[in-house]
N, C-alpha and C positions, 0 to 999 in steps of 0.2 A: 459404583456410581461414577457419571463420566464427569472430569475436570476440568474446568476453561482454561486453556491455556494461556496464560500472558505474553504475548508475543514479541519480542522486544523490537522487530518490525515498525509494525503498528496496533497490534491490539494490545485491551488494555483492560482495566476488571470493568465491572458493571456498576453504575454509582447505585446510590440507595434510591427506595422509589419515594421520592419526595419531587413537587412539584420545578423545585427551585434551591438551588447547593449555592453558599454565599459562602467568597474566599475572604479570611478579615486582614488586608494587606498593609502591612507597615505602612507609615505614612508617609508622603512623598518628601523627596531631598527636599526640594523647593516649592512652593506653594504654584500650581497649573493655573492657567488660564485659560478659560473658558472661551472659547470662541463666539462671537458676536450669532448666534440664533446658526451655529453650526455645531455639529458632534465633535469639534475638535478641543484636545488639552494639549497645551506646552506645559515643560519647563527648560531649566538649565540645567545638566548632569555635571556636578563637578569630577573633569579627569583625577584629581587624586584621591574623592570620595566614593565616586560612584551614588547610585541613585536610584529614585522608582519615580514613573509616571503612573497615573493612575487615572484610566478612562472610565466608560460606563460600560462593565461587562471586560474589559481586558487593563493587567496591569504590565508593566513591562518594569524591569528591576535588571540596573547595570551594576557591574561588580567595579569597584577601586580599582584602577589599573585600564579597564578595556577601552578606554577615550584616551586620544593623544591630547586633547583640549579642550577642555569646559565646551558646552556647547548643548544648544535651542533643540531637544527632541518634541517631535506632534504624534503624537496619536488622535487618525481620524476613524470615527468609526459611521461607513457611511450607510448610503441605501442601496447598494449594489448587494446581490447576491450571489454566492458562490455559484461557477458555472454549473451547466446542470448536468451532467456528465456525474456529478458527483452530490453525495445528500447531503445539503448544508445545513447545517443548525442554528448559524451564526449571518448575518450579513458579512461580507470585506471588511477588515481594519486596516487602516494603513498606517506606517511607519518610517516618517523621515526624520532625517535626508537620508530619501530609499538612495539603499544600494551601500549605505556607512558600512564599511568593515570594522569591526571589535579585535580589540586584541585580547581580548580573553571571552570567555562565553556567556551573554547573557541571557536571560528567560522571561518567555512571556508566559503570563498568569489566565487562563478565561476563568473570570469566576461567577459566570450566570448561564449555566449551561443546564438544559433539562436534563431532570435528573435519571429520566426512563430512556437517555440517549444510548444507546448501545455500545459501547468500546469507543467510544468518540478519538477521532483523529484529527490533530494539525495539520492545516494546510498552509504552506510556504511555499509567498508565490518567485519565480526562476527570474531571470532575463526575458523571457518571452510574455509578450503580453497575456493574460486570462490562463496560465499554465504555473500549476501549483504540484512542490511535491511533498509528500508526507513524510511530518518528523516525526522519530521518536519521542510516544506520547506516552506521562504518566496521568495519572489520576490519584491525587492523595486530600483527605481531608478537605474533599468536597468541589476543589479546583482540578484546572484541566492544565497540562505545561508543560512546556517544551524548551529543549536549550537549544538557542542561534548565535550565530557568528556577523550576520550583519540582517540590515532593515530592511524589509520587504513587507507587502502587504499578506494579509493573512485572514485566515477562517479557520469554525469546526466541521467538521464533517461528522457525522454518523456511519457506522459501518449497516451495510447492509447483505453484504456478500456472505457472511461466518454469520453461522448459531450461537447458543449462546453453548453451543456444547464442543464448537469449536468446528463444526462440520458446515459444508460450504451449502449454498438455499438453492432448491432444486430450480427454482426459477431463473429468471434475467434477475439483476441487478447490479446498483451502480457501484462503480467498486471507488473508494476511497482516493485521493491522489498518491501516487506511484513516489515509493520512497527514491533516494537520488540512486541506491544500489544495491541488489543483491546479490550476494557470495556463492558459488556455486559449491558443490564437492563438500556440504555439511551433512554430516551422521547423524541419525537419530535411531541409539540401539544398532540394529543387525541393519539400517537400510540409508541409504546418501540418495542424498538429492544433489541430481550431478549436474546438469545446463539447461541449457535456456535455448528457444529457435522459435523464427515468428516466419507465418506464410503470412504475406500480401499477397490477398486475391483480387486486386484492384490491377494486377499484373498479367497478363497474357498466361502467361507461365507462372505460377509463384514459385515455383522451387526450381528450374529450369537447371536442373543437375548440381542445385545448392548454391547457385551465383544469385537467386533473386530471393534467397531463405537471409532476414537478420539472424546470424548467431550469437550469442551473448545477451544477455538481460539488456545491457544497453547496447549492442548491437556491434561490443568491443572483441566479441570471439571470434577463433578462428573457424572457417578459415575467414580469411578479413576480405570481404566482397565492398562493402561500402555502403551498404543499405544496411538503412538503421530503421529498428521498429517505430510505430507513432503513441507518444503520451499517452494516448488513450488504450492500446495493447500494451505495455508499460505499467498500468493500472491491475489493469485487467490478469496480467501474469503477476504481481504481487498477492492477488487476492488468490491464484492461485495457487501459490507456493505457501504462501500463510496455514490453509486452510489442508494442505497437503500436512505442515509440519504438524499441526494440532489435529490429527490425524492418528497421524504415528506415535506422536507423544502422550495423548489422552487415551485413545484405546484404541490400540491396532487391529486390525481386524482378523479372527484366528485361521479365516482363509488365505491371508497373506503369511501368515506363519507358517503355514504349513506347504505354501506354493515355496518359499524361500529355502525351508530345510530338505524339499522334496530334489528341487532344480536349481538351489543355488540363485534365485530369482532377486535380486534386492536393492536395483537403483532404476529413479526416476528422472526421466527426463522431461523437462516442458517446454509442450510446443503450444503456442496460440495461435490462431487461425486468426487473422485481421482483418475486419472485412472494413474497413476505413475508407472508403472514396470507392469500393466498390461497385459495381453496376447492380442494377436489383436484378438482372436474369441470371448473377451470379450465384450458383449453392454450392456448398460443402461437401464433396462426398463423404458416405458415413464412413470410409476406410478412411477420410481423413480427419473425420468429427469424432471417434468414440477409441474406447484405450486398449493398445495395442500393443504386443511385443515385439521388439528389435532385435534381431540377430539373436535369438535366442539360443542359438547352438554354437555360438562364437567360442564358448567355453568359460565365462563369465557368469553367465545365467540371464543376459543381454542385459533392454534398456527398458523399461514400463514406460509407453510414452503418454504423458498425464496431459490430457488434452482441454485446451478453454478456447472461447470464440470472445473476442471483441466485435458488436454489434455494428453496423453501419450509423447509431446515433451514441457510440461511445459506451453501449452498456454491457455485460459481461454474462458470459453462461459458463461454470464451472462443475469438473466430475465432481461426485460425491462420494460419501461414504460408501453407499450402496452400491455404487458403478464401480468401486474397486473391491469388495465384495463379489459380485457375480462376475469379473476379469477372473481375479484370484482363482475363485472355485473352479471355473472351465479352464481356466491354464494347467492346471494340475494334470487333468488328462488330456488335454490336445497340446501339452510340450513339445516342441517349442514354439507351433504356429499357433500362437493365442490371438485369438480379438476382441468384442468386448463381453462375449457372452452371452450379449441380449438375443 
């Protein structure tokens, strides 16, 4: 039987199916007030006590220590909706004075979240306006929560990209917002997940001898050209490297086992195709849409490049289980020139 795996990324278990999960949250430091026919609660957080505000659907709980000085926190929660790039479950809350730095780490609580939400993610929005990125999200006793470092506005998302068996949905979907980073070069068993590369096809050239390729998750690897991937490919290769990991973790596939022990085959690389500002006469070719081997005679066993597309309205198309399945099986006999089998 296959196992969801908990992602420490961003997935998370599955809540129970009940209409509605109510968190029963300490009582606030100081007694909130209610905003005049608006969604907003202040209080005061005392710096040597620390504190909880407690809104409608979100509580926020600072620790003793993390405020230099007593001081006026709001939570509004308003009518705005998360962008749509991503499935929100939640309207925007906001949290000021946005931008407050903590000296130690506090957490916000959602505790009215559907309960049939799938892996629900925190959205934590950046410096940039309507650009949010995904925290490390738990789920425990019926609340949703995350730890922050300073105020910003915030939502839930639903996952829509991962099954509940941990494998990626053969269709488009919106992928969650893009954690702030992902570590390249992590094992799981016999196989690493080794980098990150983004085409911009919105470019003449996107790869134009690897000066118009972002390398790195955030666009920080070598070699260092200076083009950096966009938020919404950023998305889009989290949901793919998540879905890659729970994968390999829950049940690998015995065609990958056996391409590995045959040819030494056993790291992935991810590329995302970005079609972000692209022209609509622009397409993909399928030698660069579907999964392929790299240098597979290099004497390493090469690179499995695990391919995803960022849509032109931000939404995401990810291999599957099955795509790396039928790679695996026709790699075995066409070593080292593998493609994707179809």
């Amino acid at each position: 039987m296959k196992k969801l795996l908990s992602i420490a990324l961003l997935a998370v278990p599955i809540l129970a199916c009940t209409t509605e999960t109510i968190y029963k949250a300490p009582p606030p430091a100081e007694p909130g007030e209610a905003g005049d026919g608006t969604n907003t609660v202040t209080g005061t957080i005392s710096a040597a006590e620390g504190g909880t505000i407690e809104a409608d659907g979100l509580i926020l709980e600072i620790p003793a220590g993390a405020l230099s000085e007593d001081i006026e926190i709001a939570i509004t929660k308003t009518e705005t909706q998360a962008p749509e790039q991503h499935a929100g479950v939640t309207p925007i809350y906001t949290l000021e004075p946005a931008g407050l730095k903590l000296t130690k780490a506090a957490r916000v609580i959602y505790t009215k979240i559907p309960a049939d939400t799938p892996m629900p993610v925190i959205g934590w929005g950046t410096k940039t306006e309507g650009v949010f990125e995904g925290l490390e999200t738990e789920v425990a006793d019926g609340a949703v929560s995350a730890s922050i470092e300073r105020l910003r506005s915030t939502f839930v998302a639903k996952t829509e990209c991962m099954k509940e068996d941990g494998d990626a949905v053969a269709d488009i979907c919106r992928p969650t917002p893009a954690p702030a980073d992902l570590k390249s070069g992590r094992s799981i068993g016999r196989f690493v997940l080794a980098g990150f590369e983004y085409w911009q096809w919105k470019k003449p050239d996107p790869y134009a001898g690897g000066n118009e390729v972002a390398w790195g998750y955030n666009g920080d690897g070598q070699p260092k050209t200076g083009v950096m991937p966009t938020d919404a490919s950023r998305a889009c290769m989290a949901e793919s490297f998540r879905t890659l990991e729970a994968i390999l973790t829950n049940d690998p596939p015995k065609e990958l086992e056996d391409l590995e022990k045959a040819h030494g085959v056993r790291q992935f690389w991810f590329w995302n195709n970005d079609m972000t500002d692209a022209k609509a006469s622009v397409k993909v070719p399928k030698s660069n849409s579907e999964l392929w081997l790299f240098q597979g005679d290099r004497g390493d066993g090469g690179l499995i490049k695990w391919i995803s597309s960022t849509e032109r309205d931000g939404t995401c198309k990810l291999p599957t289980r099955d795509d790396l399945v039928l790679f695996a099986k026709s790699c075995v006999d066409r070593f080292p020139s593998c493609g994707s089998g179809k």
